[in-house]
N, C-alpha and C positions, 0 to 999 in steps of 0.2 A: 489172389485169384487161385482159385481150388481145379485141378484139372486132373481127369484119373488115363492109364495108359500102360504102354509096357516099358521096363527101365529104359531101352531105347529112347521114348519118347522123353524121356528125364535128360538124359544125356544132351537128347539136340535141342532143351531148353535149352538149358547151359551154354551149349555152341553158339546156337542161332538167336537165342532174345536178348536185343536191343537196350528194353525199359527192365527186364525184371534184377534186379539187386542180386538177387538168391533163388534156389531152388530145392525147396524141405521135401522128405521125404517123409511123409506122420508113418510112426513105426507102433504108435499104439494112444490110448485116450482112457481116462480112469480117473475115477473121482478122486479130489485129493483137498477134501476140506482142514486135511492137518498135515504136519510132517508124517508120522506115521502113516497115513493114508498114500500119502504120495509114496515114502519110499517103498509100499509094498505095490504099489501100483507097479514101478519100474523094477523091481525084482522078478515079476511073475511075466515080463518082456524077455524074449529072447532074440539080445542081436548078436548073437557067433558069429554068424553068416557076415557081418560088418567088422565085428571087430571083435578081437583077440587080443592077448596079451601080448604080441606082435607089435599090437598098432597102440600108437598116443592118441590121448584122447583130452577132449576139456568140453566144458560144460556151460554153456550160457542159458539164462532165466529172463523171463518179465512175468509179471503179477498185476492183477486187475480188478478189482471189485469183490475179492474176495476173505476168506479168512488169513489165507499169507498173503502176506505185503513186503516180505522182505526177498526181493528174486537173491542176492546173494545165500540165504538161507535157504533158498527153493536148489538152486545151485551144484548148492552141497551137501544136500538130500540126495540129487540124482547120484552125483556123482560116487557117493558112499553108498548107493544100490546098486550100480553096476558095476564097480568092483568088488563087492561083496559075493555080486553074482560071479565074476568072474572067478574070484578064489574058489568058490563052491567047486564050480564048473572044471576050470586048469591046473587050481593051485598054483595060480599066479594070478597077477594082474596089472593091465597097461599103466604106464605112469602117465602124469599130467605136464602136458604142453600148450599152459595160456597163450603162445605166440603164434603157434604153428603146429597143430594138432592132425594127425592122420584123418581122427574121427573127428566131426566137430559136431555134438548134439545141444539140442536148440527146447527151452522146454516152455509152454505158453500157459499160464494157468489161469483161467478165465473165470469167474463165477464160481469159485472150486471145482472145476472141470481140467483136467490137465492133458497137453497133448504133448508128446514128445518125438520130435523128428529132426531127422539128420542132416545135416546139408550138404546136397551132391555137389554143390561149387566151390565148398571151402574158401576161399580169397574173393569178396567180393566179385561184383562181374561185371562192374562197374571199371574196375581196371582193366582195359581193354590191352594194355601195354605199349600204347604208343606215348600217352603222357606222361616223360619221362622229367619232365620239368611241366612247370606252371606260375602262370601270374598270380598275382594275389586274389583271393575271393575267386576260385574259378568254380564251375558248375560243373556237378557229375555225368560223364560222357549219359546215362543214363536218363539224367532228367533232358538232358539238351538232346535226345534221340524223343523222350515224350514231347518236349515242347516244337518238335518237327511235326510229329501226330499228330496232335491237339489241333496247332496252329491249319491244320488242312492243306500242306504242300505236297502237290502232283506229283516230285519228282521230274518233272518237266519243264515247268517257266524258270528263269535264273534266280539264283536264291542268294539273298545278298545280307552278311551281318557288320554292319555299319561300327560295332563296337567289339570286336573278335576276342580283345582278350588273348588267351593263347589257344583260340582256334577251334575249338572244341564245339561248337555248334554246324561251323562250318564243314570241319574233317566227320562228325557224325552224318550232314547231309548227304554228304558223297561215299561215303561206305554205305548209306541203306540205299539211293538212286544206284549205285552199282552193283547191289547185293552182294557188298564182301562180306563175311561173318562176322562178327566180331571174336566167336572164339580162334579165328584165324590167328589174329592180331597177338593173342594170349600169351603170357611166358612164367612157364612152369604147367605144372599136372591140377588137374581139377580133382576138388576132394575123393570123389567116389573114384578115380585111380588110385588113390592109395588107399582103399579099403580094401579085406581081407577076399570079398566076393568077384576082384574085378580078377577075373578069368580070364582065357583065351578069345571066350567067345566073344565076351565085352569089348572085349580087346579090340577085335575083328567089327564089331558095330560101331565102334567110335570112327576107326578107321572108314567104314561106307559114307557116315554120316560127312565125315571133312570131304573126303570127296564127292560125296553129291553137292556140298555148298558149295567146290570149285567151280565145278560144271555151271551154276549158274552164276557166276559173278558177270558181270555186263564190263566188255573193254574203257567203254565212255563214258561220261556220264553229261548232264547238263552242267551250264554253268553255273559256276561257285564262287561268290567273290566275297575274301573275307578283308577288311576295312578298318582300322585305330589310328586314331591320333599318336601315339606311341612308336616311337619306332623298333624301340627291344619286341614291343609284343608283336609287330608285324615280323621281325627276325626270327622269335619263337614260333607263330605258328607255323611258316615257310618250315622250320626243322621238323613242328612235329608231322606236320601233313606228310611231308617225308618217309617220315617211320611208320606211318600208316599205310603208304603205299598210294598215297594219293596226291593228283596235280590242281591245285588250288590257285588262282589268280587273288594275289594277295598285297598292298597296295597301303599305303600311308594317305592315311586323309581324317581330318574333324569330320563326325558324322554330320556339322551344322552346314557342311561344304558340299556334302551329297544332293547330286539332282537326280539320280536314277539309273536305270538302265533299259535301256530301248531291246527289245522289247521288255517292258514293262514286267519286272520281278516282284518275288515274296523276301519281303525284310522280316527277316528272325532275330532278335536280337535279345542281350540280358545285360543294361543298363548299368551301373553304379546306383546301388540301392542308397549310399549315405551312412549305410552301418559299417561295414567290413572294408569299402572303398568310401571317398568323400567324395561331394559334390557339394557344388556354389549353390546361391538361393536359386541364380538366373537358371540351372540346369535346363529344369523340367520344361519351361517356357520356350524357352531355344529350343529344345529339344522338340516339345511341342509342332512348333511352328515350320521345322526341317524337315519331319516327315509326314505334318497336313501337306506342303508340296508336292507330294511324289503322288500325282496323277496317274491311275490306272494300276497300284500297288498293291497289293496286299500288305498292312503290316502287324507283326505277333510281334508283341515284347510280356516279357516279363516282368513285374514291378512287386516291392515289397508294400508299395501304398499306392494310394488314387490320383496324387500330382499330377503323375503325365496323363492321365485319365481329362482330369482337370484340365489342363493346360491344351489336349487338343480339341476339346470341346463338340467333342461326336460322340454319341453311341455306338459302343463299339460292336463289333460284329457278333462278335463273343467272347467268353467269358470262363473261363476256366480258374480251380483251385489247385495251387500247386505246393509242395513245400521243397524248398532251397535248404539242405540241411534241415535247422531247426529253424529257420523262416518261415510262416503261411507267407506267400505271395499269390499273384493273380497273372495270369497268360490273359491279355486284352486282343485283341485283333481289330484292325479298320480296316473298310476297303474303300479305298479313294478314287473318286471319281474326277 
């Protein structure tokens, strides 16, 4: 998603979005149907203003349809250009930090077309910092914030995940119906603080932006009920929702035990796919057949295949393409009458 603005408005991506992973800054775009091409491409770039001999730096690639195919040699093209450039420039130049880089530049080269931009998040933004633990196969606070969107929940009727896991669909319902930030939740500095440019004044607009997202957090929110067979995971979410800052009705039960809840809630849920978790043949069918029950429901799950598609034998509402990691899955919806 391509969006233009003032670095502020970068900033309170970072802060305030839910679904976005990351936030690039393009710093420049130039042809680069060879190494050569590239590396003078990102020579004739000037990022002082980011980064100095000061700051660490590392370099990630991908490559597409083009003459280079190799992102680790795309890599280390840049990287041997922009310190080259910086000796020019300082007479010195940043060293490299694969783990934890001041700078971290991001280079996409498409068709022999190259774009090179920065990323103002540094550390995923998916790590919201309350998942301090986790079950096995758990979903990215990220996608379980899209599979809230997608799915069409109000924020309003009860919202209930029958298979919680540790919690992580649930505790995202309730930090966006309360509008807490997620960059609230955060622990450590986001990349563009530790860039060279981040000033007094930046300084001072980070600062407005957390406080305008105070101002609007909502004290309440609607009901949240998160639900496992499991009882460690029902113990886990109860912790992490905790660290979120959030109060969660959370409860030990087989989803095949569930009849619902008066008034009539949105079930969100992310199943045991059978890859990364197991599941019996009977699953899908049981499965099936517990939440054709729930009269007056809405229900969004996620699947890696069409089984429970299968097995409840409706059309479903809709239909969305999602990916789980390196999973394609499907967001289905019914709505039961």
């Amino acid at each position: 998603v391509h969006f233009g603005g003032l670095f502020s408005d970068a900033m309170r991506a970072c802060y305030e979005s839910r679904i976005a992973m990351r936030v690039l800054w393009r710093r420049g775009s130039f042809p680069a149907h060879d190494g050569d091409a590239l590396y003078e491409g990102v020579r004739e770039l000037d990022l002082s203003d980011v980064l100095t001999p000061a700051q660490s730096l590392s370099v990630s690639a991908t490559v597409k349809n083009g003459e280079l195919t190799h992102s680790g040699f795309v890599a280390q093209k840049v990287k041997d250009a922009l310190v080259d450039a910086q000796r020019a420039q300082f007479g010195k130049r940043s060293d490299v930090d694969r783990e934890d880089a001041d700078v971290k530049v991001s280079v996409h080269v498409v068709r022999d077309q190259a774009d090179l931009y920065l990323d103002l998040a540094g550390s995923p933004l998916h790590r919201r910092g309350y998942r301090l633990e986790a079950r096995e196969a758990p979903i990215k606070e990220t996608l379980a914030a899209a599979m809230l969107r997608l799915a069409g929940w109000d924020r309003q009727r009860p919202l209930i995940d029958p298979m919680c896991g540790s919690g992580t669909i649930a505790i995202e319902a309730l930090l966006w119906a309360r509008s807490i930030a997620p960059g609230s939740l955060r622990k450590g500095p986001y990349g563009f603080e530790r860039w060279a440019s981040h000033d007094a004044r930046k300084k001072d607009a980070l600062i407005a932006i957390r406080e305008k997202a105070r101002e609007r957090v909502v004290k309440a929110g609607p009901e949240v009920l998160a639900l496992d067979v499991d009882g460690n995971a029902v113990a886990l979410t109860r912790k992490l929702a905790k660290l979120a800052g959030v109060d969660l009705r959370c409860e030990r039960l087989d989803v095949r035990d569930f009849v619902g809840t008066d008034p009539p809630g949105h079930i969100v849920t992310n199943p045991p796919y059978g890859i990364r978790l197991e599941r019996d043949e009977s699953f899908d069918q049981e499965l099936g057949a517990a939440l054709s029950r729930l009269s007056g429901h809405r229900v969004s799950v996620i699947c890696q295949d069409r089984e429970l598609e299968d097995s409840i034998r409706a059309k479903p509402t809709q239909e969305h393409a999602l990916w789980n990691g390196d999973l394609e899955c499907r967001l289905f919806s019914w709505d039961f009458r």
